[in-house]
C-alpha positions in Angstrom: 0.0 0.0 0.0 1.2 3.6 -0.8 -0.4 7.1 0.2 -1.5 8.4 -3.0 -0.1 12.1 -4.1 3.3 13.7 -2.5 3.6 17.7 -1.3 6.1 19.7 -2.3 6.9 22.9 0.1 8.9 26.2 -1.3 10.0 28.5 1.3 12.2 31.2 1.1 12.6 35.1 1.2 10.2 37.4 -0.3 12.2 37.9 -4.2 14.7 34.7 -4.0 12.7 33.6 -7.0 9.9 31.0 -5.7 7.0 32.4 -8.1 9.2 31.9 -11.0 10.5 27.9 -10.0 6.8 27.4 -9.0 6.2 28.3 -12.6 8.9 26.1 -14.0 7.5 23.6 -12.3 4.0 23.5 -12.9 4.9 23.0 -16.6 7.0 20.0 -15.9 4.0 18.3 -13.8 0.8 18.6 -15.8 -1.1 16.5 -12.8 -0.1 19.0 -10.2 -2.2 21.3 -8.0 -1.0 24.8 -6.5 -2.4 25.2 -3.2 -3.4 28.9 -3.6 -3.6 30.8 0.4 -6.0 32.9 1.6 -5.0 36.0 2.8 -6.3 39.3 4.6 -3.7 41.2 3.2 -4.7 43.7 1.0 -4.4 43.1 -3.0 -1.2 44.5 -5.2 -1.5 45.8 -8.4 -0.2 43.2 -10.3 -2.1 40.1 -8.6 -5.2 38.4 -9.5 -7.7 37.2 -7.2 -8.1 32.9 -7.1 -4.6 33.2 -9.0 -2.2 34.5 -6.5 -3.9 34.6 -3.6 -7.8 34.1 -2.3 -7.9 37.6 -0.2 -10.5 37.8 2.2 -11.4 39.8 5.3 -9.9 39.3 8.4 -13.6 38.0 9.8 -14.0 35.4 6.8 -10.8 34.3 7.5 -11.4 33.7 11.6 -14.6 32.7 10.5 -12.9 29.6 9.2 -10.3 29.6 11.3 -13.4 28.6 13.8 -14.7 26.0 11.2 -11.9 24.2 11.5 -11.1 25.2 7.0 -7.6 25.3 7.7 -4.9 22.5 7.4 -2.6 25.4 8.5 -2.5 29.2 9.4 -0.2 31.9 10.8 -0.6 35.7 11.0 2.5 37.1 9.3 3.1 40.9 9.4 -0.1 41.7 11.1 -2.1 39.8 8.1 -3.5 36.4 8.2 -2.5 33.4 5.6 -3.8 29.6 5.9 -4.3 26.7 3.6 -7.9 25.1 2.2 -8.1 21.9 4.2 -10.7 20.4 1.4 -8.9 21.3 -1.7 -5.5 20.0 -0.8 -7.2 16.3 0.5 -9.1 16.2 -2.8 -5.5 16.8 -4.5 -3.7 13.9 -3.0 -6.4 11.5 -3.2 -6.0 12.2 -6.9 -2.6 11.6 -6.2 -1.4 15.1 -7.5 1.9 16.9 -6.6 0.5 19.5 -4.3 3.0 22.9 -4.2 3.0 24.9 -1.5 4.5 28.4 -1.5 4.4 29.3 1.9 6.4 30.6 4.9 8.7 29.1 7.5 6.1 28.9 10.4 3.3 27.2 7.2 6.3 24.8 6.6 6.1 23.5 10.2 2.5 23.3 10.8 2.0 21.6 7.5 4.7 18.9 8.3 2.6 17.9 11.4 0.0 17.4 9.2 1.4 15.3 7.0 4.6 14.6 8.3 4.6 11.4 5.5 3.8 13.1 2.1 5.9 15.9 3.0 9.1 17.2 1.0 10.2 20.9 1.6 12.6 22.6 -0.2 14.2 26.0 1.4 15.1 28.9 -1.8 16.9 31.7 -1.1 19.8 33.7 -3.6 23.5 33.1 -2.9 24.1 36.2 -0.1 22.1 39.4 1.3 23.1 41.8 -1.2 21.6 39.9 -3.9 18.5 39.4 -2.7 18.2 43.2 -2.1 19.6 43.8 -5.5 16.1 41.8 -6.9 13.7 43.4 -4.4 15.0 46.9 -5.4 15.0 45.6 -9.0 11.0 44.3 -8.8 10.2 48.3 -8.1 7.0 47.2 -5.9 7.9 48.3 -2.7 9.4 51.3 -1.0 12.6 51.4 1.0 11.3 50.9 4.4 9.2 48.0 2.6 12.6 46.5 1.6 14.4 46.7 4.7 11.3 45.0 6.4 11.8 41.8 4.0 15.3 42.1 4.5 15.3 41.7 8.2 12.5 39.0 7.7 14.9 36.7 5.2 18.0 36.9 8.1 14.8 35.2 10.6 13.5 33.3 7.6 17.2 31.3 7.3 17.8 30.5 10.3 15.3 28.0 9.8 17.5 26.2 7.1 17.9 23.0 9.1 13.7 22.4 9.7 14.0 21.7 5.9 14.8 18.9 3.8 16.8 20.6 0.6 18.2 24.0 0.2 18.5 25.5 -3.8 20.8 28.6 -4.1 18.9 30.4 -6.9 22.1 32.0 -8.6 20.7 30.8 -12.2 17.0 29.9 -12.7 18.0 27.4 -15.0 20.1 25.1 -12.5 17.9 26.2 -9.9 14.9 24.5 -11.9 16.2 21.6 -12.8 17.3 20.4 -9.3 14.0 21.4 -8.0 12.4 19.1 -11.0 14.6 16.2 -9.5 13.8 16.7 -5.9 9.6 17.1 -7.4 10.2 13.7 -8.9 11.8 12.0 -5.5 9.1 13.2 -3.6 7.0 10.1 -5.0 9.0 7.7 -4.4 9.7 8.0 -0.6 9.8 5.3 2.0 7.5 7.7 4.1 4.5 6.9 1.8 5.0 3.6 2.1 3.3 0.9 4.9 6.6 -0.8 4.5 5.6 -3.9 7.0 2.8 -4.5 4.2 5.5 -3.9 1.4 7.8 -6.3 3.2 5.6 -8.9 3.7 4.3 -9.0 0.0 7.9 -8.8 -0.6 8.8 -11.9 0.9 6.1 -13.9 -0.7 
């Protein structure tokens, strides 16, 4: 017996390149699913509703924080995110890759979820000064913005050793292809397996 689907976590600071590997990846896994956050942070210019985020008001949100929606949630700069409980189950039962884009304290809570399907992946660019080369470079956020995400990556990578794989993102390329392989390994992990059951079958 195996658990059908695998889940892929992508952490890292805010402009180390995670939107653009999530990309890269979606393309090389047809049968995959993005598990798209809620949020009660407010909307940027450039994102799309049910695309990038699901943004909702802070009441909605506790709302199903109550329910019990949630396979995980954290408030993260005075904003709430959290994960659809329903559509990532329906996912794996369809035994999709499931990519998740979401933060260091996300990571943790979703590994004691499923702490079997579960492959997480930390991204980050090669040193500080490159990383606020590419947040100065996106033009979306102000100075004090910047030093904000700054501060938040040095607190972000100290949580390096909660994760399985770390990917330098110095070229998008390389970067893409070793997250393909890692995407690919995720499947076939002993964790998914009811070994004793395997083993048995095995000797047979």
């Amino acid at each position: 017996m195996k658990l059908k689907g695998a889940i892929l976590i992508l952490s890292g600071p805010s402009g180390a390149g995670k939107s653009s590997l999530c990309k890269r990846l979606a393309q090389e896994f047809p049968n995959h699913y993005f598990s798209i956050s809620s949020t009660t942070r407010a909307k940027r210019d450039d994102e799309v509703q049910g695309v990038h985020y699901n943004f909702i008001s802070k009441d909605a949100f506790e709302e199903s924080i109550a329910k019990n929606e949630f396979l995980e949630w954290a408030r993260v700069h005075n904003h709430y995110y959290g994960t659809s409980r329903e559509q990532v189950l329906k996912a794996l039962e369809e035994d999709k890759l499931v990519i998740f884009d979401i933060d260091v304290q996300g990571q943790r809570n979703l590994k004691k979820v499923f702490p079997f399907h579960t492959t997480s992946v930390f991204v980050t660019t090669p040193n500080k000064s490159v990383l606020k080369e590419r947040l100065g470079a996106r033009g979306s956020d102000i100075d004090s913005v910047i030093q904000m995400r700054l501060g938040n990556a040095l607190d972000e990578v100290k949580s390096l050793p909660n994760y399985d794989y770390l990917i330098v993102n110095a070229n998008l390329e390389e970067a893409t292809s070793k997250l393909i392989c890692i995407a690919k390994s995720a499947f076939c992990k002993t964790s998914l397996y009811a070994l004793e059951s395997f083993l048995q079958n095995w000797e047979k």
